[in-house]
N, C-alpha and C positions, 0 to 999 in steps of 0.2 A: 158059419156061413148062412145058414138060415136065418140067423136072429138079426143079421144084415138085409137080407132080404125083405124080413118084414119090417123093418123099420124105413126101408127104402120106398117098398110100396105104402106105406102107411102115410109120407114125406110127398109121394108121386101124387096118393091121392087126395091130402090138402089144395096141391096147389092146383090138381084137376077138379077139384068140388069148388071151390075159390076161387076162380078166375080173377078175380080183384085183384087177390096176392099176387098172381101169376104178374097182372099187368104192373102193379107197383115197381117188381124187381126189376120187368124189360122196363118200365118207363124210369127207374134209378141207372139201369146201364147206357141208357141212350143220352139221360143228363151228362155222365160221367163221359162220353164220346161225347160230346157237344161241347164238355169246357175244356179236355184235355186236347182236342183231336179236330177241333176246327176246321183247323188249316186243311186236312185233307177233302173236309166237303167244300170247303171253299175256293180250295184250287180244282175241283175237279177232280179231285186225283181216281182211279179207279175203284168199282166197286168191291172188288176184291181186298182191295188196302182197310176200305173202312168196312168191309164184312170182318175184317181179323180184328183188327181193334175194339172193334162191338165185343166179340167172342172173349176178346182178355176180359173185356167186364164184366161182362154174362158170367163168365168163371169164377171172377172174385166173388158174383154171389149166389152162384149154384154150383160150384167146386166140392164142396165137402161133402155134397150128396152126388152130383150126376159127372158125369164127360161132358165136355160143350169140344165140341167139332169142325172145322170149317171141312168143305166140300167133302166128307164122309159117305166112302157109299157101301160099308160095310152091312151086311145084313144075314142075319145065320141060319134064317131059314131058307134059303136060296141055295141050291147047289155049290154056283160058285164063290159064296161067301160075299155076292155084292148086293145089291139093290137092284133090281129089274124092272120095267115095266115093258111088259110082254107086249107085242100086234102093234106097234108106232109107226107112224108115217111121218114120213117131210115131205112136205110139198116146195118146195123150191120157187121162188117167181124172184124177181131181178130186188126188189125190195123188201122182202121179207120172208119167214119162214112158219110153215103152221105143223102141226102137231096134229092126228087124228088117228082112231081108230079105220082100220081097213083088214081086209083078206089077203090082197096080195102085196108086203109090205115087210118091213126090217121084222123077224120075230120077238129081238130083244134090243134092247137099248139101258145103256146103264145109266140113273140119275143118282145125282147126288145133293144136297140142299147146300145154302152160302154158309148156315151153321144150324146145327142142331145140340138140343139138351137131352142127354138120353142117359142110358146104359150099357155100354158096348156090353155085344155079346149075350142082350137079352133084347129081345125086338117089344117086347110090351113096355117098357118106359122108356116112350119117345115125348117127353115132357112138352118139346120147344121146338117147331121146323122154322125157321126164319128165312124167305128170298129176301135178298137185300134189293133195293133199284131206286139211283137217286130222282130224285123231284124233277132234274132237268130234264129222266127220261122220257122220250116221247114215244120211243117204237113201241107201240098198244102192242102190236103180233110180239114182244117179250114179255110183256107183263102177262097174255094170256099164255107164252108157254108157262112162265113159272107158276102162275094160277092153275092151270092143268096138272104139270107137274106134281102141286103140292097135293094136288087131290086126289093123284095116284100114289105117290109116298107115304099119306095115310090111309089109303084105304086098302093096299096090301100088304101084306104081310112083310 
């Protein structure tokens, strides 16, 4: 099990020193969704649908080393075994919704990403967070929750 480990971090830490490699592999899965899978960005179809089909290709070429996940909110250092980002707020208004630090406010809130490249059950090789959101979207207040989002999924534990 060790000598898996280090070959794993060894594997984690090319493609984290190399960012190039990193981009090569998502820009070979997003080809691979773009001539198999079309149809679903072109009907519109939900971002969920083409978040999983991503994810099958992401695996075809990070499978043999990592887990690829769609909305995963496992996480091992957390008590209850999920992903937390502690002190969240919603602000509520008739068209949109914002995200914010406050005092008196929800204490937890569980997130999960559209897919991630990781290692279940070890939280230091999270290789790959992906939000998905297509081009047609326009609601800004989603793309900064998941912009927020992601910047709390990395930066705790």
């Amino acid at each position: 099990m060790e000598n898996s480990n280090k070959v794993l971090e060894a594997i984690f830490n090319l493609f984290t020193d190399h960012l190039e490699l990193l981009k090569i592999y998502l820009d070979k899965a997003i080809d691979i969704l773009l001539r198999r899978d079309l149809y679903l960005v072109k009907k519109g179809l939900h971002e969920r649908a083409i978040s999983h089909r991503l994810a099958v290709y992401i695996e075809w070429l990070f499978g043999q080393w990592f887990d690829v996940d769609c909305e995963f909110n496992g996480n091992e250092g957390h008590e209850s075994g999920r992903k937390i980002i502690e002190n969240i707020c919603f602000e509520y208004s008739k068209h949109n919704c914002k995200r914010f630090n406050c005092d008196n406010c929800h204490n937890e809130v569980s997130v999960y990403p559209d897919i991630i490249v990781h290692k279940r059950r070890v939280n230091k090789f999270k290789l790959l967070i992906i939000e998905v959101k297509k081009m047609n979207s326009s609601n800004t207040s989603e793309i900064e929750k998941d912009i927020y989002k992601l910047k709390q999924y990395t930066s705790q534990s």
